[in-house]
Legacy VTK file of the C-alpha trace (Angstrom):
# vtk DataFile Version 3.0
C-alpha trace
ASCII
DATASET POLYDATA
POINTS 244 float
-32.915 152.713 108.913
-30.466 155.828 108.522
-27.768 154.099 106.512
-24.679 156.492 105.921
-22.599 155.323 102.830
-18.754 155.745 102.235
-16.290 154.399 100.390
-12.653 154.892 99.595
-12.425 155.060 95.654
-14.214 158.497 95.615
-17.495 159.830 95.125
-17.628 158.972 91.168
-17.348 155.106 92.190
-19.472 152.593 90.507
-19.264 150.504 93.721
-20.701 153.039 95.583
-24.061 154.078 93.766
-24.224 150.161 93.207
-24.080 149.886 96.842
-26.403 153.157 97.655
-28.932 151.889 95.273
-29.253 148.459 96.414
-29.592 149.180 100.333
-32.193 152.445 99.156
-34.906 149.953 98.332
-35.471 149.260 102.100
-33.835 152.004 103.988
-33.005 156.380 103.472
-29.101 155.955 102.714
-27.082 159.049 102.721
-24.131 159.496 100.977
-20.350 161.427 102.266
-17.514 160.090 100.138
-14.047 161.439 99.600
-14.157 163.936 96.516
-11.276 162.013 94.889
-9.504 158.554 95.108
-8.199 157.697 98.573
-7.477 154.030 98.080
-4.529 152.852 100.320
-5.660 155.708 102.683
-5.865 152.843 106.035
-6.887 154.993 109.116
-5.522 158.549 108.688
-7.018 161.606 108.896
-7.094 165.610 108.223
-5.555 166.978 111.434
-4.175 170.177 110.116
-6.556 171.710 107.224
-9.933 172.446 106.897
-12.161 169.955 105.211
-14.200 170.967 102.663
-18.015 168.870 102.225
-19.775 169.966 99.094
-23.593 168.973 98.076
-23.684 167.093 94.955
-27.330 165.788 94.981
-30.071 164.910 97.230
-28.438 163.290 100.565
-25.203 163.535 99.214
-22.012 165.081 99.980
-18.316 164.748 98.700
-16.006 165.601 101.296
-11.918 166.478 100.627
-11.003 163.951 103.530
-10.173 160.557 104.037
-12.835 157.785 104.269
-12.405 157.982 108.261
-12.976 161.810 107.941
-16.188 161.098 106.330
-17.339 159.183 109.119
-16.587 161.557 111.376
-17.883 164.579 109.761
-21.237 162.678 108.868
-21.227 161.565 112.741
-20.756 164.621 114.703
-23.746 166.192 113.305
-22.631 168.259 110.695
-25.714 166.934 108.715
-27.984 166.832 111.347
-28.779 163.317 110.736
-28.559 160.216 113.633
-27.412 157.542 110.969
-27.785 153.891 112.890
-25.478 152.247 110.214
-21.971 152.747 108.561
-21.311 150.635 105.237
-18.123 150.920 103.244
-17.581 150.307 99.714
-18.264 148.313 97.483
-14.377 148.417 97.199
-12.665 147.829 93.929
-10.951 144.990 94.250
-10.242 142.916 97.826
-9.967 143.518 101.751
-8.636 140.358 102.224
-5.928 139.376 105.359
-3.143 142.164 105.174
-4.857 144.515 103.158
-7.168 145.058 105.966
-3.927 147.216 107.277
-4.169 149.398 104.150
-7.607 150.047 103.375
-9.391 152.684 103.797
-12.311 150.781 103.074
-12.134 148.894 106.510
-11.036 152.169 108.440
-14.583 153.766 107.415
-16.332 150.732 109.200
-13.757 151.048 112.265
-14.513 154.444 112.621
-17.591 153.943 113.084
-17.178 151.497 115.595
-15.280 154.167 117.589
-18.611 156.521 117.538
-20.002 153.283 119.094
-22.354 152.642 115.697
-22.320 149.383 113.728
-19.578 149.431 110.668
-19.569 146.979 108.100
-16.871 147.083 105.034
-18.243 145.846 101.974
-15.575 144.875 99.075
-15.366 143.430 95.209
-12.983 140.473 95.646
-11.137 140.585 92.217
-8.050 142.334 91.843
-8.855 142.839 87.824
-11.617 144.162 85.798
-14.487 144.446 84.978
-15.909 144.443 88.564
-19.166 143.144 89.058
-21.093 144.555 92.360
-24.201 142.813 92.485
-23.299 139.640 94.239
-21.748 141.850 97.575
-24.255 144.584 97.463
-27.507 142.043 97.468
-25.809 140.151 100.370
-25.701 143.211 102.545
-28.982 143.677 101.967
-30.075 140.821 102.538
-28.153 139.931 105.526
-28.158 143.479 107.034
-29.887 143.207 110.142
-27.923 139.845 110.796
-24.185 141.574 110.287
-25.389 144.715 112.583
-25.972 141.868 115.604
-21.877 140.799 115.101
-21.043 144.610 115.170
-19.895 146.232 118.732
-17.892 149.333 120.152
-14.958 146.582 119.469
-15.724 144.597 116.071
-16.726 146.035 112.810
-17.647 143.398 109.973
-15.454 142.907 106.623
-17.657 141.285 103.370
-15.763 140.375 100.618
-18.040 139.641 97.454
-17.095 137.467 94.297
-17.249 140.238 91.090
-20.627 138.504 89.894
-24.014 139.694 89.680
-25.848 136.672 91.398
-27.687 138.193 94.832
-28.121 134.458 96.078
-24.164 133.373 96.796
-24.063 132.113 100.481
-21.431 134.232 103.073
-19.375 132.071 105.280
-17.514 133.097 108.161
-13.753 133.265 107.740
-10.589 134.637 109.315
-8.206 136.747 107.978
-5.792 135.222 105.523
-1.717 136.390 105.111
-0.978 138.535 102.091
2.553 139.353 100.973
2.818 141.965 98.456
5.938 141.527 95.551
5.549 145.302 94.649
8.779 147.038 93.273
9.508 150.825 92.876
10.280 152.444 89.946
12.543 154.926 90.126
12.248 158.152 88.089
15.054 161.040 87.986
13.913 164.524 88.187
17.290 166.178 88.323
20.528 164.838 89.853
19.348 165.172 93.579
15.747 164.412 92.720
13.841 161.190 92.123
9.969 160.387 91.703
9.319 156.961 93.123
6.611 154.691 91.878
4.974 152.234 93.635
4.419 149.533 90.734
2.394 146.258 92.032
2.835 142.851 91.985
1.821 139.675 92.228
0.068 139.373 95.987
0.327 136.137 97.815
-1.998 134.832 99.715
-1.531 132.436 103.092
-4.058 130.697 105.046
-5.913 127.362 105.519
-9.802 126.691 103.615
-11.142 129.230 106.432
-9.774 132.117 105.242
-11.147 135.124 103.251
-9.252 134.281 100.571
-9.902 131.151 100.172
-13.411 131.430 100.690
-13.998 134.303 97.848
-11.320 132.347 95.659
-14.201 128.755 96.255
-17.035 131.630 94.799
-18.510 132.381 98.092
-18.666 135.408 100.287
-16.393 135.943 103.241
-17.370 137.696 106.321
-14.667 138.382 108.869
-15.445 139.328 112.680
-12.658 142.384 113.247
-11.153 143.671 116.031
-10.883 147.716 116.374
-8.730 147.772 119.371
-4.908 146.861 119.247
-4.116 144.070 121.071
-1.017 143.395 122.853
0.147 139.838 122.035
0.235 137.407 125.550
3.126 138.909 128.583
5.487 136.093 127.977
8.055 138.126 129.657
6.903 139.110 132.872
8.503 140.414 135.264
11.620 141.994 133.247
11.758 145.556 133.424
13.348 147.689 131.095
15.904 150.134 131.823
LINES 1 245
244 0 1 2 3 4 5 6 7 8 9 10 11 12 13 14 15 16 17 18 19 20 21 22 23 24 25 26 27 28 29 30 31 32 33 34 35 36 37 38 39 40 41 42 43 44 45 46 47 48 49 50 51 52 53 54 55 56 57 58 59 60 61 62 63 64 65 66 67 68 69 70 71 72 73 74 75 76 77 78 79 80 81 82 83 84 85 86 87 88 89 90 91 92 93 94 95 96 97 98 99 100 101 102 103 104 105 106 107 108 109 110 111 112 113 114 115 116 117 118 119 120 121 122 123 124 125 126 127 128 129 130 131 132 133 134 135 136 137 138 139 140 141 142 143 144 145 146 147 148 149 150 151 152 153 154 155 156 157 158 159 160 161 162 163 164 165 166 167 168 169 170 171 172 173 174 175 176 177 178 179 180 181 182 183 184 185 186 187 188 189 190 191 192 193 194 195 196 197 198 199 200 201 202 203 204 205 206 207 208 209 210 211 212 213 214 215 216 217 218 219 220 221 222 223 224 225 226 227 228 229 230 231 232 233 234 235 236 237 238 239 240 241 242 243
């Protein structure tokens, strides 16, 4: 198959030639990944500037967009390719509950659910170092074919791996878990009407019952999660009252 790889940490990402390796033993993988770090990115993309796509190698392109924008520049035929597939990743560190908001990661594999092709988001489930992609990379592999069939115009597929090397850790189905973040910002004057503001992290907390993501990859296994790409309006429990 015509797998196209992308990935939100940048082009220069282990995760990503770990990835692009691993599915190139059974199928011609491409590569268009952002030409710099666009963690954090979620769905946005380059409305107002040209993009620029450079070749780096042999089916492979860096591209000065967002992971979405890579999907969509691959897509429309810019490199005359008809890729089946979208993966995303490996990610550096989770996609787990509420970070599925954030990620650019997961918006790769939604946009490609909007160019009606399967997307599947791939990510390292450890929030520290060293990351370890062998475990999520041999499972998508493995299980390709299988997490295609779950993909539609309306669901894309999130994996999220253990950071171990084992290629035999069993996936299990999951749903998405709560995650609030305790982040802080940092405050840094410039002059006396100017401030830099840093986004410092914190501890991330995680609810949700033994079904969810997290506390699937948290058990050592590897959590798959079913997504939605449409909003959904929660259930008319009002109807009939008009605004005015």
């Amino acid at each position: 198959m015509n797998i196209l790889v992308t990935n939100d940490d940048g082009i220069e990402a282990e995760g990503l030639k770990a990835l692009a390796q691993t599915l190139g033993r059974e199928h011609k993988v491409w590569i268009v990944a952002p030409d710099r770090e666009r963690s954090g990115a979620s769905h946005s993309v380059n409305l107002h500037e040209p993009g620029r796509l450079v070749r780096r190698g042999e089916r492979e392109y860096s591209y000065s967009g967002t992971p979405a924008d890579c999907v969509m520049v691959a897509q429309l035929g810019l490199l005359d390719i008809q890729f089946e597939i979208v993966v995303a990743g490996i990610n550096r560190g989770p996609n787990l509950g509420t970070d599925i908001i954030y990620s650019g990661t997961c918006s790769a594999a939604r946009q490609a659910a909007l160019h009606r092709m399967p997307g599947i988001a791939v990510s390292c489930a450890s929030r520290r170092g060293p990351f370890v992609y062998g475990a999520a990379a041999g499972f998508v592999l493995r299980n390709l074919k299988a997490l295609v069939g779950h993909c539609s115009e309306s669901v894309f597929v999130n994996v999220n791996a253990p950071s171990v090397e084992r290629e035999d850790l069993e996936g299990v189905w999951a749903s998405p878990c709560r995650r609030h973040y305790h982040d802080t910002i940092r405050p840094e004057a410039v002059s006396d009407r100017e401030y830099l503001c840093h986004l410092d992290s914190g501890e991330v907390e995680s609810l949700g019952d033994e079904g969810s993501d997290e506390a699937i990859t948290r058990a050592g296994r590897i959590a798959v999660t079913a997504l939605l790409v449409h909003p959904q309006a929660r259930a008319n429990t009002m109807a009939g009252e008009l605004f005015r």
